[in-house]
N, C-alpha and C positions, 0 to 999 in steps of 0.2 A: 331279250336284249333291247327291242324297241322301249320295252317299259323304264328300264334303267336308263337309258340315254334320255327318256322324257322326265323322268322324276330328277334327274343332275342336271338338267337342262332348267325346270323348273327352280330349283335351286341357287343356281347359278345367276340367274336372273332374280333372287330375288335379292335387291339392294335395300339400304335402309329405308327406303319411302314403301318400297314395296312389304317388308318385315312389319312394318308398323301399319299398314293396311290390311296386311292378308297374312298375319300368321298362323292361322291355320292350315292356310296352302303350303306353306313351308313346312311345317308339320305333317303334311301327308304325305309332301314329296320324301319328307326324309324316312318317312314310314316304309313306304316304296320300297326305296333304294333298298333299305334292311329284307324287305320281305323278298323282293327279287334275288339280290344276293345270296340268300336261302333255299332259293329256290321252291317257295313256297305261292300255293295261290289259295286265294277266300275262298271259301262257301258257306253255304247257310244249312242244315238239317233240322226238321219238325221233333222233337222229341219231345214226349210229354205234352202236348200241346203248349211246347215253348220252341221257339224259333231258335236256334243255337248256332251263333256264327264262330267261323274254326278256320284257322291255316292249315292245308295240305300238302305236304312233299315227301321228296324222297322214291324210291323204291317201290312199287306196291306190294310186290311178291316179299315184300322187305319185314323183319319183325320189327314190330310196331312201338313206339316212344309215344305217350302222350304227357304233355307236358303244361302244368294248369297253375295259373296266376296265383297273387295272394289279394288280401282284400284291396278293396281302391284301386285297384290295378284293369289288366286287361290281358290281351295277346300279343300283344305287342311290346311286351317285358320280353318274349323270349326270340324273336328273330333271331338277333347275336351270338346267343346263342344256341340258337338249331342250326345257324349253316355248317357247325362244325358236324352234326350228325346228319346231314339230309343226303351224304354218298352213299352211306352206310345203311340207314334205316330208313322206315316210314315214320312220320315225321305228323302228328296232330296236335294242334292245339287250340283250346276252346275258348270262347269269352265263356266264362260262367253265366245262368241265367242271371240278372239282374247287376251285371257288368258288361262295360266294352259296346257291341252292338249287338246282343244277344235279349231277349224280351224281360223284361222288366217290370212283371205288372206290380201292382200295389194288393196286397191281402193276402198272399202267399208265403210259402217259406225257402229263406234260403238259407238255413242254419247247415252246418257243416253234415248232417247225415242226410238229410235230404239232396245238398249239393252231390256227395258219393254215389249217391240212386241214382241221382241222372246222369252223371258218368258212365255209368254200370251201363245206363241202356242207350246211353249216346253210342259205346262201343259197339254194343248187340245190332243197335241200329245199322252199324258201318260194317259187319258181318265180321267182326273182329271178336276170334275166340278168347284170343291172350296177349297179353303186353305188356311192356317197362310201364311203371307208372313216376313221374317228377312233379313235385310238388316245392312249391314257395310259399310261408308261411302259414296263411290262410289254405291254401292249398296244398301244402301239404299235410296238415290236420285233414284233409278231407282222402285225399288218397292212400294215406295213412289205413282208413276206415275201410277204403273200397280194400288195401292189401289183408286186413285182416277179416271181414266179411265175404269176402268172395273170393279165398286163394287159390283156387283153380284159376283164377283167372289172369294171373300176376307172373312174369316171370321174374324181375327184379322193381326195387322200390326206392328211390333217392327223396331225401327230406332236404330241403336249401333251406334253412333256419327255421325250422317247422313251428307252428303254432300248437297246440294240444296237450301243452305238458307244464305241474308246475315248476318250476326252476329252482335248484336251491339256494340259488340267488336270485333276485326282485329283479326287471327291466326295469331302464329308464322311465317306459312309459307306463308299465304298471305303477311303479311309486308315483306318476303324478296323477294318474286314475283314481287312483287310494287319496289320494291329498285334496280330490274335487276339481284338481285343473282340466280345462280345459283338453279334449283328443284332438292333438297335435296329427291325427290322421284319417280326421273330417272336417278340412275348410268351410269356415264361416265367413274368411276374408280373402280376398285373392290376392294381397298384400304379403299374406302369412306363405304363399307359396314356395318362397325359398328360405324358408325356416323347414316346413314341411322337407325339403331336398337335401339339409344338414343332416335331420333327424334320421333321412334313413341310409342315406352314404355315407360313407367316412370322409372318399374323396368323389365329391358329384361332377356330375360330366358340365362342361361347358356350356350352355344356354342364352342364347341374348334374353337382353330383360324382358322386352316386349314380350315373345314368348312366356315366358316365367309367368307376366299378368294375365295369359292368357290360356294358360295353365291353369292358371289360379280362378280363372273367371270360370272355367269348364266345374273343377272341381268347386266351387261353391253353388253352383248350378244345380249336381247333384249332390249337395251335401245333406237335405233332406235323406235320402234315400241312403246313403251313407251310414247315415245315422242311424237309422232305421233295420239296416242288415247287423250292425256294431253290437246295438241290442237284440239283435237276435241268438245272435252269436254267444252273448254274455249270459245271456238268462236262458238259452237251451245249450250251453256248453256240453260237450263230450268230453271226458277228459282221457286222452290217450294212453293213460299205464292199464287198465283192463283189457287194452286191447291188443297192443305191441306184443306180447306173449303168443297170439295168435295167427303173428304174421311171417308165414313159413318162407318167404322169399327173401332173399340175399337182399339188404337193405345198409344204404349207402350213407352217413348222416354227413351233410358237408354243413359249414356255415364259417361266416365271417365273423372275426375275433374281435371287431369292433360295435357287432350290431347294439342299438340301444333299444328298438325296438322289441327283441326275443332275448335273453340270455342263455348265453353259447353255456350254459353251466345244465342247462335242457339235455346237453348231450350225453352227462353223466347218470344223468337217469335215465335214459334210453337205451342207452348200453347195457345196464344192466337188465333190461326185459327184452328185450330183443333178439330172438334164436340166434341170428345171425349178422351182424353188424360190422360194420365198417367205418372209420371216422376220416374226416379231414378238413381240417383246418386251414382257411384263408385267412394269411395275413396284412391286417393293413386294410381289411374290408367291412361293411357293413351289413346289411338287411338283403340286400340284393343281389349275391355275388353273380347273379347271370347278364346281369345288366352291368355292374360294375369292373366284373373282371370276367366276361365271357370265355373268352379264349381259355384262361384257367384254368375257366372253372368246367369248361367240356372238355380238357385235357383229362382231369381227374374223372369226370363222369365217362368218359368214354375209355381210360384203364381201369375203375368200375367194370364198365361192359364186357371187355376182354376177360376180366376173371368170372363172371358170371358162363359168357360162353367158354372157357375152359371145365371151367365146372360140369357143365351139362354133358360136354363131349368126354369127359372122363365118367361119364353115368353115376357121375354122385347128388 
């Protein structure tokens, strides 16, 4: 409670002079608030000889949700919505190596099968035998891989507009990849920032502009490294239909009917290879629905959960 009164407090205080001096302190307070609200706290764990920082809440004795970003992103896509799961469950989620505050070296790999390995033993690390796994885009190509490589380990699996598959319709940003434009989702310019916010919301949340360049200024900061994962990703792709066959756990596919980023048409072919499959559809939504429409969208993931533990307790 202290923490929230100081993060609202910080906030509250901060006026235009202050927003335009310190907006990254704004940005943390309001991080706060989300993460408190959550009821979630930081830590760090050695895995790999990578430093792996992760939000912790919930339950311990609780079965387990991990819940992992998509590219450019972080941990902090999902507060909003994890406090809707942190009564009910344990509650993790990771910066990926080479996102967030998580280690970052340069000369390593963080292509999507690699990323699942260290998942795989980030869990082992935290003495966790089995868990839901949720994935957004990039992330969820990658937990995708951990549910069909290690299905003992998996009780259920949700995809929020997953990356890994090709679409029988083109993305937005694939035709302009194909065309040589410019990747609208590695800033060059910190200008470009609320363009980059169009591109992946349908409707993006409110942000003063300060912020926005400041935003903007973070992310072309790391846009080397950006780049550099983008390509990695591209020229050691995994492509998900060999493996989807193989993933025995009840799997959830949700996604926004506006994304321009993935096309929702992904979901037709996933269905098809998929033992077990489930769809739903956010209307009015984009790339993000956990960010953009949280409450929704844990509405749906957590009547997901409800049929999954019916299932179990009916021993099927």
């Amino acid at each position: 409670m202290k923490k929230v009164l100081l993060a609202l407090a910080l906030l509250l205080a901060a006026g235009a002079g202050v927003l335009y001096a310190f907006p990254g302190t704004l940005l943390a307070g309001a991080q706060l608030v989300e993460q408190t609200r959550a009821g979630l706290t930081e830590k760090t764990l050695p895995v790999d000889g990578l430093d792996i920082h992760y939000y912790e809440g919930g339950p311990s004795e609780a079965e387990t949700v991990l819940l992992v970003h998509g590219f450019g992103a972080d941990k902090d896509n999902w507060p909003s919505f994890a406090r809707h799961l942190t009564s009910r469950y344990h509650v993790l989620i990771p910066d990926l190596p080479g996102f967030g505050a998580s280690s970052q070296p340069a000369g390593i790999s963080y292509d999507v099968g690699t990323q699942a390995e260290r998942l795989v033993n980030f869990s082992k690390a935290l003495g966790i035998g089995k868990l839901h796994l949720v994935g957004n885009s990039m992330g969820g190509q990658i937990v995708a891989l951990f549910a069909a490589r290690h299905p003992q380990q998996v009780f259920s699996l949700a995809l929020f507009d997953n990356a890994g598959v090709t679409a029988p319709h083109q993305s937005e940003l694939f035709e302009r990849l194909l065309k040589g434009a410019p990747n609208p989702l590695v800033l060059t310019r910190a200008e470009d920032f609320p363009a980059l916010l169009d591109f992946v919301f349908y409707q993006k949340p409110p942000m003063p502009e300060r912020l926005q360049h400041y935003l903007g200024e973070r992310g072309v900061a790391r846009s080397g490294l950006n780049a550099q994962i983008f390509s990695q990703l591209r020229e050691r792709y995994i492509p998900l239909e060999p493996e989807l066959p193989k993933i025995s756990a009840p799997t959830l596919l949700l996604w926004g009917d506006r994304d321009r980023v993935l096309d929702i048409s992904s979901i037709d072919v996933m269905k098809a290879l998929l033992p077990h499959p489930s769809v739903v559809v956010i209307r009015d939504c984009g790339h993000v629905p956990m960010i953009e429409r949280p409450e929704e969208s844990a509405r749906y993931y957590l009547s997901f959960l409800d049929g999954v533990q019916a299932t179990k307790l009916a021993g099927h």
